[in-house]
N, C-alpha and C positions, 0 to 999 in steps of 0.2 A: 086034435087041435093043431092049427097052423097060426104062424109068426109070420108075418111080413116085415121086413126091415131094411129102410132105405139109409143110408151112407150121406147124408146132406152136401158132407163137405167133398166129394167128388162130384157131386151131378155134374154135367157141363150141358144141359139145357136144353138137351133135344128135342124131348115131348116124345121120345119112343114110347115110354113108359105109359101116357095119357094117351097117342091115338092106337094102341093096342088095348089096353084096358081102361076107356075114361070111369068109366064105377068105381075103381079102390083107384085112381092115382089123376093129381091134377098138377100144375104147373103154378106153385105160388105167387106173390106180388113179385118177387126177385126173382123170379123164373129159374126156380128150382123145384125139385121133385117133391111131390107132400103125397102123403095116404090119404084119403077122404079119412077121416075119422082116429085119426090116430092120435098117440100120445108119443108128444117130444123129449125123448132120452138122449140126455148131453148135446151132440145137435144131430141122431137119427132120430127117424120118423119109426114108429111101430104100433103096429096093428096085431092082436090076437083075434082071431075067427075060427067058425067052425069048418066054412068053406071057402077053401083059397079061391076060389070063381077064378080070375085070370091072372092072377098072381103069379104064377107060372112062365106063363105066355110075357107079361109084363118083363122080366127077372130075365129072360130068354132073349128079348131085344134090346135089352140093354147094353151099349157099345163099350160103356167103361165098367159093368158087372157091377153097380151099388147097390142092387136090389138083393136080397136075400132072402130062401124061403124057408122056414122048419118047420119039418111036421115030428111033432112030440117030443121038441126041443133037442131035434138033430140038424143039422142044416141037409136041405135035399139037393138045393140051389143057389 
């Protein structure tokens, strides 16, 4: 099982995140980072799946690292 978990309160608006992976990641009305489908904790965005698809890849272009990945509730990324 993997965790996706975005840091709200850093984004600074890039869209690394949406044109590496637009499937799990969009760019909300305030042009911050959102999960497609996720649930808002405190103010991160988090997503559980079974398949990180590019979550990865997302978490990887990230310029200031607010994307986070865990598989089995470890961080990998």
């Amino acid at each position: 099982m993997f965790k996706l978990v975005v840091e709200r309160d850093g984004c600074t608006s890039c869209g690394s995140c949406e044109d590496v992976c637009p499937e799990l990641f969009e760019l909300d009305e305030g042009s911050i980072a959102h999960i497609i489908g996720s649930k808002r904790v405190d103010n991160n965005d988090e997503l559980e799946t079974e398949d990180e698809k590019c979550g990865i890849d997302a978490a990887e272009s990230c310029p200031v690292m607010i994307i986070h990945v865990y598989e089995d509730g470890v961080e990998i990324l």
